[in-house]
N, C-alpha and C positions, 0 to 999 in steps of 0.2 A: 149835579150842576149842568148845565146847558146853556150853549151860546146861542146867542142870536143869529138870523141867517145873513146879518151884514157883517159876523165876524170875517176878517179874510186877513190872510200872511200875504203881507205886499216883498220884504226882502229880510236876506238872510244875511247878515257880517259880520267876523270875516267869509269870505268862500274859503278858507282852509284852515285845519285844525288839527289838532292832533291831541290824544287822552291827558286828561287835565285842563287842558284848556275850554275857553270862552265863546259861545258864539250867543249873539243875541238877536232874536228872531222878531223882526217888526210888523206890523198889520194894524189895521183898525178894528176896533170893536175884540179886541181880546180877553176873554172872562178869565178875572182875577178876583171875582167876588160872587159867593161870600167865604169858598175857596181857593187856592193856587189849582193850576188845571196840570196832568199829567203831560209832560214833555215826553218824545220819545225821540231816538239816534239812533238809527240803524235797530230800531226794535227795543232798546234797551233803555230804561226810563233813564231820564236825564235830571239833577240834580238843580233845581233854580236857584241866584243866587239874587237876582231882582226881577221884579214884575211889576207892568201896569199895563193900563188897558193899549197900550201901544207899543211897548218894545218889553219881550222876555227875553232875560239873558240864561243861560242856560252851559252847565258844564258839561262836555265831551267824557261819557265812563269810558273804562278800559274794556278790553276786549271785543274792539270791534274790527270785523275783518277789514275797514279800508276801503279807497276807493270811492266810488260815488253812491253817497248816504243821504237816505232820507230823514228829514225830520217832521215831527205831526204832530199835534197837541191833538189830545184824545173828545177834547171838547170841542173843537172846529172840523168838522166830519169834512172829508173831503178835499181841506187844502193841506199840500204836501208842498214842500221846501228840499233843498238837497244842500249840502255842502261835502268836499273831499276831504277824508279824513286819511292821514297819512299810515301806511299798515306797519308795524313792527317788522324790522327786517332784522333786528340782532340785538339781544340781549346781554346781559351778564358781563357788559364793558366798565370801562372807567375811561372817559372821555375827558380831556384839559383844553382839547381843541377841535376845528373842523375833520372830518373823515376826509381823504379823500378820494377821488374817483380816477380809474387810467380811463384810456379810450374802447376799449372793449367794455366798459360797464362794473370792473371788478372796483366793490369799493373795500377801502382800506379804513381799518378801526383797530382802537388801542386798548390796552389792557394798561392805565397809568399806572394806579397804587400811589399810595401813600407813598410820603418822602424818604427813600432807600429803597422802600419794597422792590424786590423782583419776581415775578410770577411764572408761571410754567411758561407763558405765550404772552409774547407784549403786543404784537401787531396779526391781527386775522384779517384774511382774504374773504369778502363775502362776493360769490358769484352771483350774477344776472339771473340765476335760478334760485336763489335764495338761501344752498347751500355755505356754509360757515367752515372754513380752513385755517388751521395752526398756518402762521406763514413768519414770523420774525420771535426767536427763543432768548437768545441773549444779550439782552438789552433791558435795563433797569431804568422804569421812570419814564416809557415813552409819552413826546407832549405833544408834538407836532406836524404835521407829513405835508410834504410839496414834491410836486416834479420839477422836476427844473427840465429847460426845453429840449435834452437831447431825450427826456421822457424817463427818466431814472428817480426813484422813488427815494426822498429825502427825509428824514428822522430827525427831531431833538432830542437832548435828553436834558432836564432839569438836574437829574442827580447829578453829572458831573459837568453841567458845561458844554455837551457836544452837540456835534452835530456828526451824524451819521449818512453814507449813502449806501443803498438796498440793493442788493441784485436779485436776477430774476429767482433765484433758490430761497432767498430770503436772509442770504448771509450780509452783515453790515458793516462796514469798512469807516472808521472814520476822517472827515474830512474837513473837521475842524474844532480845536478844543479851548479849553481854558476864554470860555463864553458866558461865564457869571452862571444866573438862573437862566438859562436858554428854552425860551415858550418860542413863540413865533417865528417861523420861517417865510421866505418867500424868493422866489428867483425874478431877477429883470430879464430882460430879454437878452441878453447879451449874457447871460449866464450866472451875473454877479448874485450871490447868494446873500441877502441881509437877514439878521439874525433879531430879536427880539428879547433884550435883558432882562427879566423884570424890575431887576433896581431902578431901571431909568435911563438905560440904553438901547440906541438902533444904533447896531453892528454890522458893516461891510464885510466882506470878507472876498479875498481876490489869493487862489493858490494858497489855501488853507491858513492866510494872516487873515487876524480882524484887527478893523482901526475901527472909529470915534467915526458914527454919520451923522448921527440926532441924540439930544437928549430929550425926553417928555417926563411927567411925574410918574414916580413907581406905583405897580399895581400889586394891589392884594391877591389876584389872582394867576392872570397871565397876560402877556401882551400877544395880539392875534395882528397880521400881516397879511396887505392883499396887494398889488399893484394893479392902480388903474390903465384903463386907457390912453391917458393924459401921459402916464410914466411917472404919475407919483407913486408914492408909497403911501397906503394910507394904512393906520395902524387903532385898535382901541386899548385900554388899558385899563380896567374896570377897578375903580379905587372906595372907599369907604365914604364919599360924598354921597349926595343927596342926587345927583345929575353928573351925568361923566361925558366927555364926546367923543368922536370920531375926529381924530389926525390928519391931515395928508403934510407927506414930506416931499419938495421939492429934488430934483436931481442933484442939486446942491446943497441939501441937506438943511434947507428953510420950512420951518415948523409951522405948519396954522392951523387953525380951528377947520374944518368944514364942516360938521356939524354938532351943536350942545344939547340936545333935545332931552337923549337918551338916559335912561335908569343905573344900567348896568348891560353895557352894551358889550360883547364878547366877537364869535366869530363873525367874518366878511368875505363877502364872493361877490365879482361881476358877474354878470353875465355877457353873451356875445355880443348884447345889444346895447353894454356898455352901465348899466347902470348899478350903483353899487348895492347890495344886501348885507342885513347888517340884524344879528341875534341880540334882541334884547331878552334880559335874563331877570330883571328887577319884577317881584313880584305884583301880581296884578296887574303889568304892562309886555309879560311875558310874551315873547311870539317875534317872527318874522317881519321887517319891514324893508321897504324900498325908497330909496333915496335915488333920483334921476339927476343925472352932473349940471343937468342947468335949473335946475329949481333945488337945491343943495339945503333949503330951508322948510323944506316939506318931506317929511318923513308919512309912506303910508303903511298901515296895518297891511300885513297880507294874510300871517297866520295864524293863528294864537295855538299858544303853549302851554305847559309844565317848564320846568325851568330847562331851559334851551340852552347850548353850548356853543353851538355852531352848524354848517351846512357845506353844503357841494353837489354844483350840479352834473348833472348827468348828459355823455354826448348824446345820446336816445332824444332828450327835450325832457325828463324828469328832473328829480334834485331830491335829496336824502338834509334832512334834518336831524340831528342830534341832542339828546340831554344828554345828563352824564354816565348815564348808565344804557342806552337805548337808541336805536336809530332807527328811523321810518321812511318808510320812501314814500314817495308820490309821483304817479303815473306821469304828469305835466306840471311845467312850472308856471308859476306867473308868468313869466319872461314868454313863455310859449304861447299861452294863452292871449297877452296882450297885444302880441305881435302876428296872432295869427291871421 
């Protein structure tokens, strides 16, 4: 088979991916007949799951190193496309929520398990080099990791309710109990720590008391916790419906929609420049998107995925994306990119 020489690859969306996921390669004149044409990604044929003479979607295989990749259909000689595909930085996890990042670059990932399990290592330190370190041992059921602002690395634990704070050896002190199903953390700026129930509770907590801040409907999964810029609390709760949204909670504990778009919408992160990211997990809509605080009704694609958990950026200008077993980084984020 052979194209014409007006075939041509005009663009490539999303620009970021990561294995499993979607990207769909547009152009005119692209030969779909009276074959499908060989797709390739970083060298490695890519799996089509629609074609026409104008947009081929095409899946992201495994095992590619990362970084900026090319893509080429073997029957259009000569035009190449590139999208960033995010490289494996840590395997053999069990992720419930975001990773997070300190300010050196060291991100932090969890070993959950199943409900009770405890494993040899609940939380690893993975270095800016890419090496992988035992760093938090006893602790059953880790769900969710925050700093709070004096920069001390913060733990849930669903098994019993708590909430844990980290020091630097990786020993865990608790600092708050009897917190239902405790998914979601997150600190305000003043330190106050809110917690995430999954029955249906957002929990304050002030000198290790929790009171009553929010109620929202419970999740089947976990409830995930970010604070905006604004000072809200905005929260997701991924439930057995058809479409689930994004929360924000008022300083006084008033509950509203800000956004319903979403599948099955899990981890959230600002960025410095304010606008929120938000992990859809619902199949086929899988991937990264961006919600800006004054167009609250426009959700964009940024990444596409395998089923995504959550994310955390990086101070460098990168950010690490998560499934539940896997974490990938990318050299630059949207936020970096947009704003450059």
């Amino acid at each position: 088979m052979t194209a014409s020489s007006s075939s041509r690859i005009s663009a490539v969306h999303p620009l970021w991916a990561v294995e499993g996921g979607s990207v769909t390669i547009e152009g005119t004149g692209l030969p779909v007949e009276p074959t499908l044409p060989r797709v390739t990604i970083g060298g490695e044929t890519a799996r089509l799951t629609s074609a026409s003479s104008t947009e081929l979607t095409a899946v992201v295989p495994a095992g590619l190193d990362g970084g900026h990749t090319a893509i080429r259909i073997d029957e259009v000689a000569g035009e190449t496309a590139y999208v960033e595909i995010g490289a494996p930085l840590a395997t053999g996890l069990h992720q419930v929520d975001s990773p997070a990042i300190d300010d050196a670059g060291n991100v932090y990932v969890t070993f959950s398990g199943s409900r009770g399990q405890q494993g040899p290592v609940a939380i690893f330190i993975v270095r800016p080099d890419g090496s992988r370190e035992p760093f938090v041992s006893d602790l059953a059921n880790p769900t969710s990791l925050a700093f709070s602002p004096d920069g001390m690395l913060h733990v849930s634990s669903r098994f019993d309710g708590s909430v844990h704070r980290v020091d630097a050896d990786g020993n865990v002190t608790p600092v708050a109990t009897d917190l239902g199903v405790a998914c979601g953390i997150a600190f305000a700026e003043d330190g106050t720590l809110f917690v995430g129930d999954r029955s249906g509770s957002i929990l304050r907590v002030r000198d290790g008391r929790a009171t009553m801040f929010a109620s929202i409907p419970p999740s089947v999964a976990a409830f995930h916790l970010a604070f905006g810029p604004d000072r809200w609390l905005y929260v997701t709760a991924p439930t057995l419906g058809a479409r689930d949204c994004v929360y924000r909670i008022s300083p006084d504990g008033v509950v509203e929609v800000f956004y319903d778009g979403f599948g099955r919408p899990q981890g959230l992160a600002f960025d410095d420049h304010g606008d929120l990211y938000v992990v859809d997990a619902m199949a086929g809509l899988s991937g990264l998107y961006r919600l800006s605080m004054d167009r609250p009704g426009e959700a964009e694609r940024l990444v596409s995925g395998g089923s995504l958990i959550g994310l955390a950026f990086d101070p460098t200008g990168g950010f690490v994306l998560a499934s539940s077993d896997t974490v990938y980084r990318f050299g630059r984020s949207p936020a970096a990119v947009r704003h450059a």
